[in-house]
C-alpha positions in Angstrom: 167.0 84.8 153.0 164.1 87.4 153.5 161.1 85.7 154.9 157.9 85.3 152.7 155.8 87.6 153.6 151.9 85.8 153.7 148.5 87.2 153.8 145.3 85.1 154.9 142.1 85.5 153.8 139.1 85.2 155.5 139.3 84.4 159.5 136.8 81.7 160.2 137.7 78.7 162.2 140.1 76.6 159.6 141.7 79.9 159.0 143.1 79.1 162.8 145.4 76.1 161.6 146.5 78.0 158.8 147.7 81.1 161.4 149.5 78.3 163.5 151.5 76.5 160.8 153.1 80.0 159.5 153.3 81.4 162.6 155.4 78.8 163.9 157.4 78.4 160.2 161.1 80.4 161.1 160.4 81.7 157.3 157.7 83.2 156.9 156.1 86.6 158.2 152.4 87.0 158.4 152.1 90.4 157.0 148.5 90.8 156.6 144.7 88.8 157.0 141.3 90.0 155.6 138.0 89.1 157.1 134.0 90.6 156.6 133.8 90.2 160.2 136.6 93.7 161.1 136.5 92.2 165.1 137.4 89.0 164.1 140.2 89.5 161.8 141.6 91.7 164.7 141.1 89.2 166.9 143.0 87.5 165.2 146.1 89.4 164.2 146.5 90.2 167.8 146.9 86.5 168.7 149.4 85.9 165.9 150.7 89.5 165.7 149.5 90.3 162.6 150.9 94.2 161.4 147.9 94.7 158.9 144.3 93.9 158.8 141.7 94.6 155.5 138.0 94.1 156.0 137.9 93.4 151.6 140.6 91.0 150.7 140.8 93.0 147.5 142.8 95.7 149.7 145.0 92.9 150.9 145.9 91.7 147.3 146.7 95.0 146.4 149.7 95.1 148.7 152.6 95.0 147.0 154.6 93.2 150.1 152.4 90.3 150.6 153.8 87.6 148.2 151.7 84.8 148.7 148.4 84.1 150.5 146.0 81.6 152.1 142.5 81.2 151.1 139.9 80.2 153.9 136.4 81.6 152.8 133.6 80.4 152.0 133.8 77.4 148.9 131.5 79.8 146.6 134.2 82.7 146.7 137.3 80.3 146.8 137.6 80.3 142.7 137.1 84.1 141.9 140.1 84.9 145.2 142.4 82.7 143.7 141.7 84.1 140.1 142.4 87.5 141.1 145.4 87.0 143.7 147.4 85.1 141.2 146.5 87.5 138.6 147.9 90.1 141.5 150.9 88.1 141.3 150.5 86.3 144.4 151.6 82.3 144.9 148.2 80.9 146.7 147.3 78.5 148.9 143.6 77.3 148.1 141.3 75.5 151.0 139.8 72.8 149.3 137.5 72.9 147.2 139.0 74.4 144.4 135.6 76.2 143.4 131.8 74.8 143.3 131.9 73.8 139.6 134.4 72.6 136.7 134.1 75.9 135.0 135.1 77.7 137.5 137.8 75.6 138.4 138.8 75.6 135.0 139.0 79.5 135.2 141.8 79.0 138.1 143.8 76.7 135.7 143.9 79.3 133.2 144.9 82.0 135.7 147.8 79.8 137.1 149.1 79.7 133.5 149.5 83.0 132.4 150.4 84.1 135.8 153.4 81.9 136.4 152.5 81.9 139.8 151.7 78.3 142.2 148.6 77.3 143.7 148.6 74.5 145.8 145.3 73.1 146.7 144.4 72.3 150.2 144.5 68.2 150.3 145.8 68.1 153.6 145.7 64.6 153.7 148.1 63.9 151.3 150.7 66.0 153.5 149.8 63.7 157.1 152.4 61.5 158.2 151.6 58.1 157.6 149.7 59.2 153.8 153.3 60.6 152.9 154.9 57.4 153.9 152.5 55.2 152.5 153.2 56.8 148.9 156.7 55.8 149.3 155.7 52.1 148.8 152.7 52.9 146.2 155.4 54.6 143.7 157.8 51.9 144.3 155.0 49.4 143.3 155.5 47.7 147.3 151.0 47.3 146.5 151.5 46.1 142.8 148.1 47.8 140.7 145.9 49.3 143.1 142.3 48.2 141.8 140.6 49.1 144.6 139.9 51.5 147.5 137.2 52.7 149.4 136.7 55.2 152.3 134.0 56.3 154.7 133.6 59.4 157.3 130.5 59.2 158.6 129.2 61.5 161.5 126.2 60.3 163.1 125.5 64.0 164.8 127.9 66.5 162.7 126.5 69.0 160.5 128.5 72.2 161.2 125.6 74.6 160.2 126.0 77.9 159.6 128.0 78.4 155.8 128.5 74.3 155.7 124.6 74.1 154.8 124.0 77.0 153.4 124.4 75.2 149.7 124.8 78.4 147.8 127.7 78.8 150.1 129.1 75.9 150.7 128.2 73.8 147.3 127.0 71.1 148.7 127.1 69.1 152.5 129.6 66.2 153.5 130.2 65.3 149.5 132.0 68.2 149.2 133.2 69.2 152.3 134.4 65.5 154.0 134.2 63.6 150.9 136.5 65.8 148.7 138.7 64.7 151.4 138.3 60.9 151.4 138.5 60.5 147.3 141.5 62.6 147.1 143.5 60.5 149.3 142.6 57.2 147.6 143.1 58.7 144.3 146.0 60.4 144.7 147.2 57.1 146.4 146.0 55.1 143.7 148.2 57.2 140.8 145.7 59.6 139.9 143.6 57.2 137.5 141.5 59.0 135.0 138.1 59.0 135.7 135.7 57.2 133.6 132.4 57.2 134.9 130.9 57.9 138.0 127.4 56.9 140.1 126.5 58.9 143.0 123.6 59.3 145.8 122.5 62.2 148.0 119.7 62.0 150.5 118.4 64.8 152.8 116.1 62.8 155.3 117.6 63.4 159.1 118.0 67.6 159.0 120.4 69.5 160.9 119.4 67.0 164.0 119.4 70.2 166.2 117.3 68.7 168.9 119.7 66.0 170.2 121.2 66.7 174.0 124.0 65.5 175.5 126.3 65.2 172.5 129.2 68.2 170.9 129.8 68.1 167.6 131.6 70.7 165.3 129.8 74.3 164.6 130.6 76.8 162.2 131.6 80.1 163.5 128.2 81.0 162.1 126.1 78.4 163.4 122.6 78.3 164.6 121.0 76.1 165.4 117.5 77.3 163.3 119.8 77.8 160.6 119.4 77.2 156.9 119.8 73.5 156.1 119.6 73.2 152.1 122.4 70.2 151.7 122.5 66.9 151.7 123.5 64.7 155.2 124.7 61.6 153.3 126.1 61.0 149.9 127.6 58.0 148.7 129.7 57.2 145.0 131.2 54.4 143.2 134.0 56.2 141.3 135.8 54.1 138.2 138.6 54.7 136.1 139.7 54.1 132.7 142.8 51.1 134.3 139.5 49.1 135.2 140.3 50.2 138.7 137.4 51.8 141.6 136.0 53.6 144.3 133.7 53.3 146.8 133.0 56.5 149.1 130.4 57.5 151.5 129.9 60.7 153.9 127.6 62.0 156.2 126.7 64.5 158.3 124.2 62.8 160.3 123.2 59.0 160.1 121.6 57.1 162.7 124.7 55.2 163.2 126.0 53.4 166.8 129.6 55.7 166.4 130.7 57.8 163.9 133.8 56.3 161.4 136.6 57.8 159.3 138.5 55.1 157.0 140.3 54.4 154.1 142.0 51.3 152.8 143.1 50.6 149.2 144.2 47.0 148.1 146.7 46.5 145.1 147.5 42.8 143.4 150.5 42.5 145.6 149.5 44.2 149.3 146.8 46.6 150.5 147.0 49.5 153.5 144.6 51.0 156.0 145.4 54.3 155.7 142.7 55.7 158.5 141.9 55.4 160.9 145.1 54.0 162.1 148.0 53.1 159.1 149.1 49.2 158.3 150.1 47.6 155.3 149.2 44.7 154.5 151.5 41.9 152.4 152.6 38.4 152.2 155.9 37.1 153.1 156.8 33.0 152.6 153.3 31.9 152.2 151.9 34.4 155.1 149.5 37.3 155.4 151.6 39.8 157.1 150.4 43.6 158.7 153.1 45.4 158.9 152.8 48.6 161.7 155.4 51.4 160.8 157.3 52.9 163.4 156.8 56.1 163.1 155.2 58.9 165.3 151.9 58.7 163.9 150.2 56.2 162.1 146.6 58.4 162.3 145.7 61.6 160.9 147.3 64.5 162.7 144.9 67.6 162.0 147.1 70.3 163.2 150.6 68.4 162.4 149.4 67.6 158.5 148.4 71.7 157.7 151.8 72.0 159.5 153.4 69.5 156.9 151.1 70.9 153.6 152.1 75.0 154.7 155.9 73.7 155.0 155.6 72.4 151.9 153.7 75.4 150.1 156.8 77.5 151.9 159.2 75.4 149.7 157.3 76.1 146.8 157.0 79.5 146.7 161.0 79.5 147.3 161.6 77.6 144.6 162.7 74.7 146.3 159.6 72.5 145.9 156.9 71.7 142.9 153.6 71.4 144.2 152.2 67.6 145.1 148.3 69.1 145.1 148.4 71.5 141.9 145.6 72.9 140.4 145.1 70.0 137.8 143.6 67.9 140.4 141.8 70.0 141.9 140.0 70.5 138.7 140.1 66.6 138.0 138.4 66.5 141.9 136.0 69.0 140.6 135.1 67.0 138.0 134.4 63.7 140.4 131.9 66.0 142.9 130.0 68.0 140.5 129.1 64.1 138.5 128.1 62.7 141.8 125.7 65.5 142.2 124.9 65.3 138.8 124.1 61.4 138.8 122.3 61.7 142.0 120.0 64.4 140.4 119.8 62.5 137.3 119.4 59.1 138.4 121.9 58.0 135.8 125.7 57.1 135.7 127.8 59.6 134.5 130.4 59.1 132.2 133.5 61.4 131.9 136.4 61.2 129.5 138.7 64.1 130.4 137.6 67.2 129.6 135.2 65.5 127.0 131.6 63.8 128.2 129.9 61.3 126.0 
């Protein structure tokens, strides 16, 4: 079988796990990657032999080789790139988020349509080790109705700068950047609900936090640290869904908090799980509260070894051999969930969704 031939666009920093997982995938060849920044993008291809570098991704789309590609710009160009590379005939990869808004996500949907091609959307938590088992005993009904779950990843000194709070770039701060994240995993855990309403808060009150010593934290490859700040550093959002069930979430960039957190735990009628930071499940056996600690390799998020997992699996679908398990319809529905959170938060009032229709 000739490999599939895979260009990446835009060379920032989580274009890095993307190079890693196809470089190290026996089918697959990357062929081409398209950056701005010329010196980067070369920097680049040299490390993961790369034969052809574009400085306008256009070029690269153009290319009658290059069969599928990667999207890893900026959030506010992520919806127009994947419009025009599946309309160029090109299976793609999207980072999450889909776009900024639901129109524009809505504009992808239409493009995956009447180009037959795949996108898969970048919910690399869905593809991790211990999420991937976990679904195993959610669809065989192992939790009974899941009726609730709630997450939380919440940095006390992490906002990357640079593009992340820039919000015309980015969209948003750790709503839509960490917290797209949390709510997919609980959702898609949950069996994809429809949404029903939604009440969300932002606050910008802490900055940047640029001043604190003696602490690293994440940076953008464009940070500085007199940068624009325009996002918020903490949203929070109870989600519910037309089952009755719901969802608690809240992110940050920065919070005055004694450590920062990451978890997520969902709890049916007949069991519950801790999915993050570390996995157990949670049931009862004659009359007992049992945790039950799979024996796998990993029970906590593996960052490099879940893109590994979601580009594996985008591999399968390109060659047939695989549907998508993060299509485009949720990413839209996901849209959907940030743009009300911000729109409640603005408004002050709980918004109320039904589908594509809003009463």
């Amino acid at each position: 079988m000739a490999k599939l031939k895979v260009g990446v666009i835009g060379a920032g920093s989580i274009s890095e796990v993307h190079l890693h997982a196809y470089s190290i995938h026996p089918e697959v060849e990357l062929a081409a990657i398209s950056d701005l920044n010329e010196s980067r993008a070369r920097e680049k291809a040299d490390r993961y032999g790369v034969a052809k570098v574009f400085t306008d991704y256009k070029d690269l789309l153009e290319d009658p080789e290059i069969e599928a590609v990667s999207i890893c710009t900026w959030n506010n160009s992520h919806a127009e790139i994947a419009v025009q590379a599946l309309d160029a005939g090109k299976h793609v990869l999207c980072e999450k988020p889909l776009s900024q808004t639901v129109e524009q996500a809505l504009l992808v949907e239409r493009a995956v349509k009447r180009s037959g091609k795949l996108l898969l959307v970048g919910f690399v938590r869905r593809y991790s080790d211990q999420v991937k088992l976990l679904k195993k005993y959610t669809d065989a009904g192992a939790l009974g109705d899941i009726y609730y779950a709630k997450a939380s990843i919440l940095r006390r000194l992490g906002n990357p700068g640079g593009w992340f709070s820039d919000a015309e770039r980015s969209g948003g701060g750790p709503l839509i950047d960490l917290g797209v994240h949390m709510i997919d995993v609980c959702w898609y855990l949950m069996g994809r609900p429809k949404v029903k309403s939604v009440s969300g808060n932002t606050y910008k009150q802490l900055g940047n936090r640029s001043h604190i010593e003696g602490l690293d934290f994440y940076k953008a490859a464009d940070y500085a640290a007199d940068g624009r700040n325009d996002v918020e550093d903490l949203a929070n959002a109870l989600i519910r869904f037309e089952n009755g069930a719901s969802l608690f979430v809240d992110v940050s960039f920065t919070i005055h908090a004694a450590q920062n957190e990451s978890s997520s735990k969902i709890y049916g009628t007949r069991g519950g799980a801790e999915i993050e930071p570390e996995l157990v499940i949670v049931s009862e056996q004659f009359n007992t509260i049992v945790n039950i600690e799979p024996q796998i390799d990993h029970r906590t998020f593996q960052f490099q070894g879940s893109f590994n997992n979601e580009i594996s699996h985008f591999v399968d679908c390109c060659q047939g051999n695989a549907q998508p398990i993060s299509p485009v319809e949720d990413g839209v529905e996901l849209m959907r969930i940030l743009n009300a959170v911000y729109e409640s938060a603005a408004t002050g009032k709980e918004i109320v969704l039904f589908g594509e229709e809003r009463r």
